[in-house]
C-alpha positions as CSV (number, residue, x, y, z in Angstrom):
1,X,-160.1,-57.8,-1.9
2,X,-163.5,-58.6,-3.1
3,X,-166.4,-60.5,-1.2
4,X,-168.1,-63.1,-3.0
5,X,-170.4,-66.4,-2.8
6,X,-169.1,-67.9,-6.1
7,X,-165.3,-68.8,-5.7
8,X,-164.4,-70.4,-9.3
9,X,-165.9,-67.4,-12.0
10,X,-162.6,-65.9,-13.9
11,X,-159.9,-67.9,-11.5
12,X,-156.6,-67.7,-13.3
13,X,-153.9,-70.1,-13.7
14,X,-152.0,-68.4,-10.8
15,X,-154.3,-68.4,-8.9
16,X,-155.9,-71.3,-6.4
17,X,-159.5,-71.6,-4.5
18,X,-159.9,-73.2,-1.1
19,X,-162.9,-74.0,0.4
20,X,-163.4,-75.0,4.1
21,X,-166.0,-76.4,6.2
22,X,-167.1,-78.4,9.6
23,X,-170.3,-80.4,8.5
24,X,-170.8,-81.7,12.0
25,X,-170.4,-85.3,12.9
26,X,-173.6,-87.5,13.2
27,X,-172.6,-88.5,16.3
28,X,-171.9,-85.6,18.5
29,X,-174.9,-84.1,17.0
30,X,-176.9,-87.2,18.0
31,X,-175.0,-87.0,21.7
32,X,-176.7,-83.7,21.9
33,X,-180.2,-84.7,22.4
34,X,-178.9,-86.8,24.8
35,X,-176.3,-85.3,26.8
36,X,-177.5,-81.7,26.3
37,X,-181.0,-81.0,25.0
38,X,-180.8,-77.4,26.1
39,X,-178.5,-76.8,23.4
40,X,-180.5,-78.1,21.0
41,X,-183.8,-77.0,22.1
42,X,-184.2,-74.3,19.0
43,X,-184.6,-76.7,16.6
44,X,-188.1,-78.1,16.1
45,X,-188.7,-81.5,16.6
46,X,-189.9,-82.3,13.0
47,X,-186.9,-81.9,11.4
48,X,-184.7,-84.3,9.5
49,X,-181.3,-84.4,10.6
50,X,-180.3,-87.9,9.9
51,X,-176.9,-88.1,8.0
52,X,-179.1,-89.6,4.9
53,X,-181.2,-86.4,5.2
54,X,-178.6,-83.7,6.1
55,X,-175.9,-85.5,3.9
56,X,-178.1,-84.5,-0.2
57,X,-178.2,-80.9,1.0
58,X,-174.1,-81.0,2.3
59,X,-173.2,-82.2,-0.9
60,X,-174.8,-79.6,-2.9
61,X,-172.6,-77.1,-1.5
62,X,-169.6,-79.2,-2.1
63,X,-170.3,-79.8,-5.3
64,X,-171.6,-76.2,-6.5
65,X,-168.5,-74.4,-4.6
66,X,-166.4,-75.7,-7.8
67,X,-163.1,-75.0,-5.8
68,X,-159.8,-76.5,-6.0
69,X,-159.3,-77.8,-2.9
70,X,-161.8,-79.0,-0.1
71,X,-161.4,-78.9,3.5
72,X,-163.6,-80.9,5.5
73,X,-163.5,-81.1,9.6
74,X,-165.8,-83.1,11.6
75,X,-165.8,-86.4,9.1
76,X,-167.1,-89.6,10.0
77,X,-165.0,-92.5,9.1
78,X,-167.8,-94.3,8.2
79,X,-169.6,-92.0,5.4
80,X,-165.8,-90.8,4.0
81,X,-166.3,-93.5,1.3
82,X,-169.4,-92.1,0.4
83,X,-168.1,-88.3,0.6
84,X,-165.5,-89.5,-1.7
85,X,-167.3,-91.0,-4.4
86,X,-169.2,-88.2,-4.9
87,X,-166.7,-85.6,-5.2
88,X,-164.9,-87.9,-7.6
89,X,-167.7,-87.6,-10.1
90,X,-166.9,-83.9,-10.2
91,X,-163.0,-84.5,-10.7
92,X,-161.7,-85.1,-7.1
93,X,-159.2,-87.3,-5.2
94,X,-159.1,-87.2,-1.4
95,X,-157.5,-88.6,1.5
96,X,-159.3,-89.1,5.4
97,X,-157.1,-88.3,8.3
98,X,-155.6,-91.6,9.9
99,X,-155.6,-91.1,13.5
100,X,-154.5,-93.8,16.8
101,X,-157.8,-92.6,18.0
102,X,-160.0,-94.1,15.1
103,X,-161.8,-95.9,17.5
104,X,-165.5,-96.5,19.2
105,X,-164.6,-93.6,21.1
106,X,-163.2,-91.5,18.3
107,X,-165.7,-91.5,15.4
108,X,-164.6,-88.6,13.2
109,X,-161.9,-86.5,11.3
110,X,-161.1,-84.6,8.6
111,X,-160.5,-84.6,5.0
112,X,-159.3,-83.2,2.5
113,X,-159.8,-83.6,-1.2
114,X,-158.1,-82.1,-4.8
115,X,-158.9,-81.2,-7.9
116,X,-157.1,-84.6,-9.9
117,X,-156.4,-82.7,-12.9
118,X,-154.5,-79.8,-11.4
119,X,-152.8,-81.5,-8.4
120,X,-150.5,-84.9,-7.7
121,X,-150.2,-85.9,-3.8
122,X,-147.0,-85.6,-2.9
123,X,-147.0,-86.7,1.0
124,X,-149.7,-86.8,4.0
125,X,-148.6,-86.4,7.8
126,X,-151.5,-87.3,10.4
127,X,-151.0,-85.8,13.7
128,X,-153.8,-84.5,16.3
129,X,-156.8,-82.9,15.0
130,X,-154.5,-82.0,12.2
131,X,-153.7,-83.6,8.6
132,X,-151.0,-82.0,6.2
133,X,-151.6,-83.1,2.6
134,X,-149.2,-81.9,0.4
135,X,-149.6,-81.5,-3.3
136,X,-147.4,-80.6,-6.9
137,X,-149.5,-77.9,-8.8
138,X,-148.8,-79.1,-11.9
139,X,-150.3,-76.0,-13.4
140,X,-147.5,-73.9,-11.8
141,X,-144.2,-75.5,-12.3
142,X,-145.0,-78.5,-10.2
143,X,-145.1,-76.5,-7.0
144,X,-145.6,-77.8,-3.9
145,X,-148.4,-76.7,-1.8
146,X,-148.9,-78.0,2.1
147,X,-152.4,-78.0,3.1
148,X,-152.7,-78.0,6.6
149,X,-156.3,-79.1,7.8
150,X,-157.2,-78.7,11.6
151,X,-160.0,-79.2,13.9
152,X,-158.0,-77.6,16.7
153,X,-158.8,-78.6,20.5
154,X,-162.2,-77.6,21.6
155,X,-161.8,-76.4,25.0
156,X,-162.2,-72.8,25.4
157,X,-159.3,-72.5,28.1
158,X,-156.5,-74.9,26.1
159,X,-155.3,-72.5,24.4
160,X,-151.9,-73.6,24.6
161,X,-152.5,-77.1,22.9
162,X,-154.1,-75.4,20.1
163,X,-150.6,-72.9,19.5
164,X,-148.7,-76.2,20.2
165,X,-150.7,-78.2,17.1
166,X,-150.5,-75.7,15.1
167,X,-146.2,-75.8,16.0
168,X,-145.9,-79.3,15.3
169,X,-147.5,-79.1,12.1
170,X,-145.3,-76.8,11.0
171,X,-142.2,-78.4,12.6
172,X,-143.1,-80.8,10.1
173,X,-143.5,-79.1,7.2
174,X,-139.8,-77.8,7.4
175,X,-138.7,-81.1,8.6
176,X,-140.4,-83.1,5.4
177,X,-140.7,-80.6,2.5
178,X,-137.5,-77.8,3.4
179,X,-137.8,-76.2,0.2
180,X,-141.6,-75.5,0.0
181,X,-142.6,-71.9,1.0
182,X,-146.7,-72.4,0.3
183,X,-148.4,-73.7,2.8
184,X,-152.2,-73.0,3.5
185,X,-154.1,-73.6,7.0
186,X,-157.8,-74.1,6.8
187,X,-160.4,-75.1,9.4
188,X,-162.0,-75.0,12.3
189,X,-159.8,-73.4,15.1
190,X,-162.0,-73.4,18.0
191,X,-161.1,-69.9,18.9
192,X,-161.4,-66.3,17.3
193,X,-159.0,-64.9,14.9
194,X,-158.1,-62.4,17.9
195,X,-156.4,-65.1,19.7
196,X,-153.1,-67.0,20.8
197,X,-153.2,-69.0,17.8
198,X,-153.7,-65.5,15.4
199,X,-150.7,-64.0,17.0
200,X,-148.5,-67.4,16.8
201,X,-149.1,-67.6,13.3
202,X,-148.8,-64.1,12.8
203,X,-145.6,-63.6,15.0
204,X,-143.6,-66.3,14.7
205,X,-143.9,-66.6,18.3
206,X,-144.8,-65.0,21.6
207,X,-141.4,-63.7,22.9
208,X,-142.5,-59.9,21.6
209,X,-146.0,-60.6,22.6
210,X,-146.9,-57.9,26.0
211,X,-150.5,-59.1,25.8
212,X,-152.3,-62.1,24.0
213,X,-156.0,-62.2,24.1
214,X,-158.1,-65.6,24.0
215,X,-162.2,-64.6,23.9
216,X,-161.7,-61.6,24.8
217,X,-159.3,-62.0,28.4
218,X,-155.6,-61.3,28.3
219,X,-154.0,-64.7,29.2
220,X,-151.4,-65.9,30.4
221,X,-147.9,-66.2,28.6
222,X,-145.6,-68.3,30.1
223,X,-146.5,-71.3,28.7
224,X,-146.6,-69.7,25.2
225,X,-143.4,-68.1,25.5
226,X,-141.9,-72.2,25.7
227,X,-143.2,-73.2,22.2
228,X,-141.0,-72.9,19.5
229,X,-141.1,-70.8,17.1
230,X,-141.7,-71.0,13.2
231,X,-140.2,-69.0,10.0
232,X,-143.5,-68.8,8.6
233,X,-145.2,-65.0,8.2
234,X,-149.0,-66.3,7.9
235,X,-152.0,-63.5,7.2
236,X,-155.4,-64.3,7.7
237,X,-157.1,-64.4,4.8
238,X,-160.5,-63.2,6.7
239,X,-159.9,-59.3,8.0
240,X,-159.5,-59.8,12.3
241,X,-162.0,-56.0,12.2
242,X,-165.1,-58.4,10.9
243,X,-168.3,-57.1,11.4
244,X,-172.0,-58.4,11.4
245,X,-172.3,-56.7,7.9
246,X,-169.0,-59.0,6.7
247,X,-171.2,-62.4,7.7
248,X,-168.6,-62.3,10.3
249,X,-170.0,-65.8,12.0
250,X,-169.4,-68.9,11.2
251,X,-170.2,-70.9,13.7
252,X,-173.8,-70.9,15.7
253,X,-176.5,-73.1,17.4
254,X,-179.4,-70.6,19.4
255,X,-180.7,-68.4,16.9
256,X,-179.4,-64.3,16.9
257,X,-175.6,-64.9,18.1
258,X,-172.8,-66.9,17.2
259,X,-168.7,-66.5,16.4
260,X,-165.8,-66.5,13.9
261,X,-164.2,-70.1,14.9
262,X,-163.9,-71.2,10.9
263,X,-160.6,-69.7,9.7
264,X,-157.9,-69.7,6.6
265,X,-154.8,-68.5,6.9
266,X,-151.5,-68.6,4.2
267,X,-148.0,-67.5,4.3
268,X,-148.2,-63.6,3.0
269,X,-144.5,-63.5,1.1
270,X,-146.1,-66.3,-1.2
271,X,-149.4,-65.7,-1.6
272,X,-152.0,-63.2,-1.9
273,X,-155.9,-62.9,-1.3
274,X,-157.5,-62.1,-4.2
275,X,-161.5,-62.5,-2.8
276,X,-163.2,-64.4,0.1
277,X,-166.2,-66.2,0.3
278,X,-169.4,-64.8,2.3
279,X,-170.2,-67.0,5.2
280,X,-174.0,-66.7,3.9
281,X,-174.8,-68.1,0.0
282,X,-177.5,-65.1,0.0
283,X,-179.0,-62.6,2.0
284,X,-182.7,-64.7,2.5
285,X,-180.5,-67.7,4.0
286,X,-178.8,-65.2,6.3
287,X,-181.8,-64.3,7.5
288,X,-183.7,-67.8,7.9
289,X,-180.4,-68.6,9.8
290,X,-179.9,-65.9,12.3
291,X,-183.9,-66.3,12.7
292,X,-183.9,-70.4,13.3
293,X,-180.0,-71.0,14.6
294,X,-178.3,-74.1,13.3
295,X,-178.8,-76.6,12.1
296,X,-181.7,-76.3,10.3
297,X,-183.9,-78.5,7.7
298,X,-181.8,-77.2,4.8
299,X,-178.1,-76.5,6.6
300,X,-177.2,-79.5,8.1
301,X,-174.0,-78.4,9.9
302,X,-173.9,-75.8,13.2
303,X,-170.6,-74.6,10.9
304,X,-170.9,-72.4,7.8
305,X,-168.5,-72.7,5.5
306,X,-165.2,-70.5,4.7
307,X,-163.4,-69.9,1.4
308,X,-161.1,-67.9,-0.6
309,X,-159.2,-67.2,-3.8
310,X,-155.3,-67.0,-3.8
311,X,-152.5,-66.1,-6.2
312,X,-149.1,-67.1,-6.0
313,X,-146.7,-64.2,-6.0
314,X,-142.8,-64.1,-6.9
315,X,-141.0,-64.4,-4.0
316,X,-138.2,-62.6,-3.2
317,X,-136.4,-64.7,-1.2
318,X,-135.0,-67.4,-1.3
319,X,-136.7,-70.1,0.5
320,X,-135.3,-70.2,4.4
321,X,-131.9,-69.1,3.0
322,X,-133.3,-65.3,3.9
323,X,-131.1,-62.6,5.4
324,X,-131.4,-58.9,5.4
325,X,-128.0,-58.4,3.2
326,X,-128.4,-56.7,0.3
327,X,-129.8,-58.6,-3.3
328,X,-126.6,-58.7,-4.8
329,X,-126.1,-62.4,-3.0
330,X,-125.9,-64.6,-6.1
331,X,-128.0,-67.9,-6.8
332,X,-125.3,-70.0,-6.0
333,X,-123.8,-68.6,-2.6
334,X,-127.8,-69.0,-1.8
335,X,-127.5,-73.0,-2.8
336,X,-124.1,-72.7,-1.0
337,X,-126.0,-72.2,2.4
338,X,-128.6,-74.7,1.7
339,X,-126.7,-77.1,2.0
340,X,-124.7,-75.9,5.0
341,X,-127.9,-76.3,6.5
342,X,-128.9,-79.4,5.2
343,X,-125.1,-80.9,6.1
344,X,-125.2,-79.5,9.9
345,X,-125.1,-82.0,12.4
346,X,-128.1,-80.1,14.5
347,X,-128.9,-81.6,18.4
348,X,-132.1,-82.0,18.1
349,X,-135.0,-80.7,15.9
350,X,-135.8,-77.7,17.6
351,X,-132.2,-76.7,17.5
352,X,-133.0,-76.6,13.5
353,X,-136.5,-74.4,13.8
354,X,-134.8,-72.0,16.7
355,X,-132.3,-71.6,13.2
356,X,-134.7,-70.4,10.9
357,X,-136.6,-68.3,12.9
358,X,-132.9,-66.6,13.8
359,X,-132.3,-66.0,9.7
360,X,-135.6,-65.1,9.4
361,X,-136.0,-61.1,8.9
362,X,-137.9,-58.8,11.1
363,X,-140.9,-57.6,8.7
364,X,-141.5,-54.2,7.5
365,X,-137.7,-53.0,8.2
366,X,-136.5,-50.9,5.2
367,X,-132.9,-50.0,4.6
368,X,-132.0,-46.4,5.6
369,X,-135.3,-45.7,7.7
370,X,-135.3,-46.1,11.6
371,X,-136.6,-49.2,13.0
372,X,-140.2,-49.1,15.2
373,X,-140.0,-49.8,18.7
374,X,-141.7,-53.1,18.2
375,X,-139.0,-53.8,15.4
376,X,-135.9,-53.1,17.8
377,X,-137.9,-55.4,19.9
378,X,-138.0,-58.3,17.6
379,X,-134.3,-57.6,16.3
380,X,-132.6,-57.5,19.6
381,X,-134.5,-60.6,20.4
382,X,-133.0,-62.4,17.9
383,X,-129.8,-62.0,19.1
384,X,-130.1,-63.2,22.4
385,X,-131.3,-66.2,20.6
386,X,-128.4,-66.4,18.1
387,X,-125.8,-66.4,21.2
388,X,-128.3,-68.9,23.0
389,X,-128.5,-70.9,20.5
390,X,-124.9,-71.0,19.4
391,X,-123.7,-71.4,23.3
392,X,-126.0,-74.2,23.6
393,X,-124.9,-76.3,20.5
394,X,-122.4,-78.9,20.5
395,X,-118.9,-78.2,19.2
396,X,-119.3,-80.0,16.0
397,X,-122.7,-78.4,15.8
398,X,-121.6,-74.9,17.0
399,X,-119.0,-74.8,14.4
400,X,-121.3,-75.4,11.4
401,X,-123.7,-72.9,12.5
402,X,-121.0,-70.0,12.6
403,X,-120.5,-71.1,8.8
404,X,-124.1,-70.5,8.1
405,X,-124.0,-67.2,10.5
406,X,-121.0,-65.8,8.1
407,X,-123.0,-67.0,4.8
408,X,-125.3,-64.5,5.8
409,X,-123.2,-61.2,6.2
């Protein structure tokens, strides 16, 4: 995996760039001086940081990162128009988060925008501080890609309703696009890689997890252990063992300090990193930055931005039909339990996700070699949840799921 600054030099067909970033809304930076001129006491009084003046410099970066998709967090409804019509000059379509809080009280968003030649929208799903815009890659077999934009919950201690955005977002992925296994999560997290919402993504869940760690504190899990889980295996794209060196910061006000809240994340079995962007475009802006803190009279954002290149790989499974029997399952007993699970008459909806994260295998377990600890863990934990889940179920219910449980032997 290589660092770089420029995202779009030699990108292959196979391969797709992302590029992520908070700009700051107007307003909350304007609420600042008001409601908390300590935290904005760094930067000198001369300095421009009206949206006209902040906005030329912003879209220089947009423009210049060349990227396939953009994800944009912090968005005011109000200059989305204008975002838009410049981005379209350089080939892009784009869509602004809908939200029942588009209000006086709720003044921003985000966005995300596509590269028109390369992608067709396929469907959009606005929920809290998250946006899924799904797209056809017309330049791969008209493959559908989810990108999932969020601006999780800020408070440091709400842990839990960032995990639980993050599940519903998923939840409907599976619910509105079953057959799609790319899916892409970019933004701005409000919390560290090393966190509850790292090891939900990464996990599946929290019912292996001994300790969780949020900014650094073990927290608690018994709230966590209550959201459902999700089939998914996501990988950060960003390395969780960062280091100053890295530009392991992205976001920061007082000069010298500042954290890793700006993250990307994909689902490993379907994609893989080929090379992530430096937080800093060079060396001499890292330097003005960590000297004069943000934002500053040429970064107009407390955010810097995030970005990767990814290739799609073959997948060797098949979809969510995934089981740990051996390869010699055929194509069409595969179809066969699609559309047992499709036809079931499932309860609810989590009845239908505590499903798939039953079929799905425990990673890293290889036929003929002992199972680690933590493996034995996550297998036997399965199968308390294959009984529950099977003792729980209606009759009608119950019986189509053992049809699905022996399509898998």
């Amino acid at each position: 995996m290589m660092w770089t600054v420029d995202l779009k030099s030699d990108i292959s067909k196979r391969e797709i760039s992302i590029f992520s970033w908070n700009i700051l809304a107007q307003y909350l930076l304007d609420r600042q001086w008001e409601v908390n001129p300590d935290g904005v006491s760094h930067i000198p009084t001369n300095t421009k940081l009206d949206w006209c003046s902040r906005w030329p410099n912003i879209a220089k970066k947009l423009c210049d990162s060349r990227v396939d998709v953009i994800c944009l967090q912090e968005v005011e409804f109000n200059v989305f128009d204008d975002i838009l019509s410049t981005l379209r000059i350089h080939g892009y379509d784009g869509i602004m988060q809908a939200t029942k809080k588009h209000s006086t009280n709720h003044h921003h968003g985000v966005a995300t925008f596509w590269k028109e030649e390369r992608f067709l929208l396929k469907f959009v799903d606005h929920r809290s501080r998250v946006m899924i815009t799904t797209v056809e890659d017309v330049q791969n077999s008209n493959c559908s890609v989810s990108i999932i934009n969020v601006h999780l919950q800020g408070n440091p201690d709400e842990f839990v309703t960032r995990v639980r955005q993050l599940q519903k977002a998923l939840r409907s992925i599976i619910l509105k696009s079953p057959e799609d296994r790319y899916a892409i999560i970019a933004g701005d997290f409000n919390c560290p890689l090393v966190s509850a919402c790292g090891t939900y993504l990464q996990h599946g869940n929290f019912h292996t997890s001994d300790e969780v760690y949020e900014w650094g504190r073990c927290i608690a899990l018994s709230d966590l252990k209550k959201i459902p889980s999700h089939p998914f295996r996501f990988s950060s794209t960003y390395p969780s063992n960062l280091s100053p060196i890295h530009d392991s910061i992205t976001y920061m006000r007082s000069p010298g300090s500042g954290v890793f809240l700006d993250q990307i994340w994909h689902v490993s079995d379907s994609m893989s990193v080929v090379r992530i962007r430096n937080s800093f475009d060079s060396m001499q802006e890292k330097r003005e930055i960590l000297k004069t803190g943000l934002p500053n009279h040429f970064h107009g954002s407390d955010h810097l931005p995030v970005g990767c290149v990814m290739k799609y790989v073959r997948r060797t499974e098949e979809k969510y039909s995934i089981s740990q029997s051996s390869s010699s399952k055929t194509k069409n007993s595969r179809k066969t339990l699609q559309e047992l699970i499709q036809s079931c008459p499932f309860d609810n909806e989590d009845q239908k996700h505590e499903l798939y994260y039953v079929m799905m295998p425990v990673d890293g377990i290889v036929k003929g070699k002992k199972p680690t600890e933590d493996q034995l863990k996550q297998l036997k934990n399965k199968k308390c949840r294959k009984k529950k889940l099977l003792s729980d179920a209606s009759k009608d219910t119950q019986k189509a799921l053992i049809d699905i449980f022996q399509m898998l032997k």
